[in-house]
N, C-alpha and C positions, 0 to 999 in steps of 0.2 A: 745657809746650810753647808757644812762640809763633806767635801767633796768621797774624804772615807766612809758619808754615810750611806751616799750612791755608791761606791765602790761593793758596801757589803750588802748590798740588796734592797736598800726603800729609796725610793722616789721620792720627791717633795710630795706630794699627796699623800703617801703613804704614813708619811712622818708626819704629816698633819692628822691624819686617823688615829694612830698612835698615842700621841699624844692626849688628844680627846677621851680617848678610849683604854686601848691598853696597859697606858701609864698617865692616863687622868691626876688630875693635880699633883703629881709629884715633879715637874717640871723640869726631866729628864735632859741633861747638859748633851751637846755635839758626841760626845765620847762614848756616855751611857747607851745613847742612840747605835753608836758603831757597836760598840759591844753587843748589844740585843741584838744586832745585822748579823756580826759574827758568830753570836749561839743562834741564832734561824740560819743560815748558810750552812753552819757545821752539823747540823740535826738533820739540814732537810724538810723541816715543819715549817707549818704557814701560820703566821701567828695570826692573821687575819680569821680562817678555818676555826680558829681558836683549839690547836694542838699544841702551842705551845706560851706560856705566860710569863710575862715580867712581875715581881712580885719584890715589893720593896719591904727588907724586914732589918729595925734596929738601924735607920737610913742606908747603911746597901741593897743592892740590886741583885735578886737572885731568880734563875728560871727555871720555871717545872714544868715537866712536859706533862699533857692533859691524856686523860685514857683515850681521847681521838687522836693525840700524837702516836700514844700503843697501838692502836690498831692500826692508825696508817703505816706504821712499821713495820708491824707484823705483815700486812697488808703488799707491800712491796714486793717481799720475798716471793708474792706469785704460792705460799704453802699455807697460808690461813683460811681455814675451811669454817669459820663465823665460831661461835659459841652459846652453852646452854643460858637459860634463864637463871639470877640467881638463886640458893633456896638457902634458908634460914636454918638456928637452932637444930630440929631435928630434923631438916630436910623439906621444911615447908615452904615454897612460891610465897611471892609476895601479898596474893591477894588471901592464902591464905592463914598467914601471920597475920596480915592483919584483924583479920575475922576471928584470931582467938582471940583476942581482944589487947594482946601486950603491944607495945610500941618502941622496945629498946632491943634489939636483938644481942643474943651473945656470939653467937659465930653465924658466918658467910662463905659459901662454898661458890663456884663460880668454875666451872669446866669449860675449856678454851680447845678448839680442834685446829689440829695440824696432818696435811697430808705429806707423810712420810712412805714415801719409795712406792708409790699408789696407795696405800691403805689411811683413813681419815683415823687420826690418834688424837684421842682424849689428855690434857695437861692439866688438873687439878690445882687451884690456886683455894686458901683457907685462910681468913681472918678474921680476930677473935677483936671485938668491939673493946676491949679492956688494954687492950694494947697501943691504941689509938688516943690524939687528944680529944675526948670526948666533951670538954669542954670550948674547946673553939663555937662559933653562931653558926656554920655548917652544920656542925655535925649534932649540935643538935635540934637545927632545922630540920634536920632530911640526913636522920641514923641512916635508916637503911640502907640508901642511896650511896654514902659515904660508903660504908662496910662495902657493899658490894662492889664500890669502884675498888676497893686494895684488894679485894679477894682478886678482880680481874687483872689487874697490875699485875700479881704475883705471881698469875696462870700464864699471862702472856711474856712475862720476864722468861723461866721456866721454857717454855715452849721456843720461842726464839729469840735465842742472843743478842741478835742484834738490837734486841730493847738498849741491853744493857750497854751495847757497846755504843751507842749514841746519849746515852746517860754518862757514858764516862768522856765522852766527847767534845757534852757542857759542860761539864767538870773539869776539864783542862783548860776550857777555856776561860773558867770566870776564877780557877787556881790562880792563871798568872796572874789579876786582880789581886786576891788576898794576900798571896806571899811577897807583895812589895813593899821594901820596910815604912814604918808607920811614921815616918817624917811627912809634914804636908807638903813642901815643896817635893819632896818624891814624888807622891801619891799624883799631885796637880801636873807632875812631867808625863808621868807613866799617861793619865787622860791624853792629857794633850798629842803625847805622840799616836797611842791609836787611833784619836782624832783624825790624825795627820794619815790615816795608814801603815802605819809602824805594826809588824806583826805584833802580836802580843807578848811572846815568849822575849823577844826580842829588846823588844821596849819592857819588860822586867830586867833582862839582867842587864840593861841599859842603867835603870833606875837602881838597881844592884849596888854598881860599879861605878857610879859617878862620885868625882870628889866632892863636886858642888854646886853652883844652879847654874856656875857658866859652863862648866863642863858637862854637865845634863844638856843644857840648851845644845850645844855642838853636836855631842852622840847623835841628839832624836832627829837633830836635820841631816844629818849624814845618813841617818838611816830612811830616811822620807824618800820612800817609794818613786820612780822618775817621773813618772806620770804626777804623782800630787804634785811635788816640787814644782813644776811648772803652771798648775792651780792657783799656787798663793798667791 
């Protein structure tokens, strides 16, 4: 196991959980592993908690943070004062949507409170089921369920920034992934070095700016962290 993968937060056990689990057959490489270290470190969520998921789409690796990642966020801030039940259509609770007899809702309202300056304030989140891929096996397992997790999403984005601002946090971080040009020996440096510990940003314009695979090779170990370096 490399050594960047303890560096950014799993243990060997942990990475055996992982594997098993979070990223179950997909057979996630040293680097992949560091990267998902790196979006849980930079987030703050525990993927274990299951706030936060590795989700492989198209063979990349991309991660969403779970409505218990939003609430443990909002949560921090010490300003989340819980929120209402959701209500359907025209305002009806779940159990009694159910009882009219329909099963597919058109809208989801979802009110999320915030104590601001002492007073507990209500943040309105709405989502309309038509907007959504209603064709995924989620959604239409468990519509409701679904609807009313984005309507909370959108309450709790709304209410506290700091949703967003650690949504754009995994986004910079799994950027410097995308924007490395699509040559495979790139691609296989760019891994290798955040394997290594190599920041990310770092190890992009590393992969950038290289002439070729010996001068890739050079950059990334120049740039290998003192502590790794002395690992290998």
């Amino acid at each position: 196991m490399s050594n960047a993968i303890v560096k950014h937060g799993f243990n060997q056990e942990q990475v055996k959980l992982i594997k098993s689990t979070i990223m179950a057959g997909k057979d996630p490489s040293d680097a992949e592993l560091a990267l998902f270290g790196m979006v849980c470190r930079k987030s703050g969520l525990d993927p274990f908690a299951k706030q936060v998921f590795a989700i492989q789409r198209g063979g990349k690796w991309s991660f969403d943070i779970s409505i218990d990642g939003y609430r443990a966020i909002a949560d921090r801030t010490g300003q989340y004062a819980g929120s209402d039940e959701p209500t359907y259509d025209e305002g009806l609770e779940l159990y009694e949507f159910e009882q009219s007899g329909r099963s597919l809702p058109t809208v989801c309202k979802v009110t999320v409170w915030k104590m601001v300056q002492g007073n507990r304030c209500p943040f309105v989140g709405v989502a309309k089921y038509g907007e959504f891929n209603s064709n995924s096996p989620l959604w239409k397992k468990m519509p409701c369920q679904m609807l009313s997790v984005a309507a909370e999403r959108q309450a709790l984005r709304k209410a506290f920034p700091q949703c967003v601002a650690v949504e754009n946090a995994v986004g910079d971080v799994v950027e410097a992934v995308d924007v490395v040009p699509d040559e495979q020996w790139r691609i296989d440096g760019y891994q290798w070095g955040i394997g290594q510990g190599v920041d990310p940003n770092e190890a992009r314009e590393i992969c950038n700016v290289a002439k070729d695979k010996a001068d890739l090779a050079q950059r990334l170990k120049s740039a290998i962290p003192v502590a790794e370096v002395a690992n290998i």
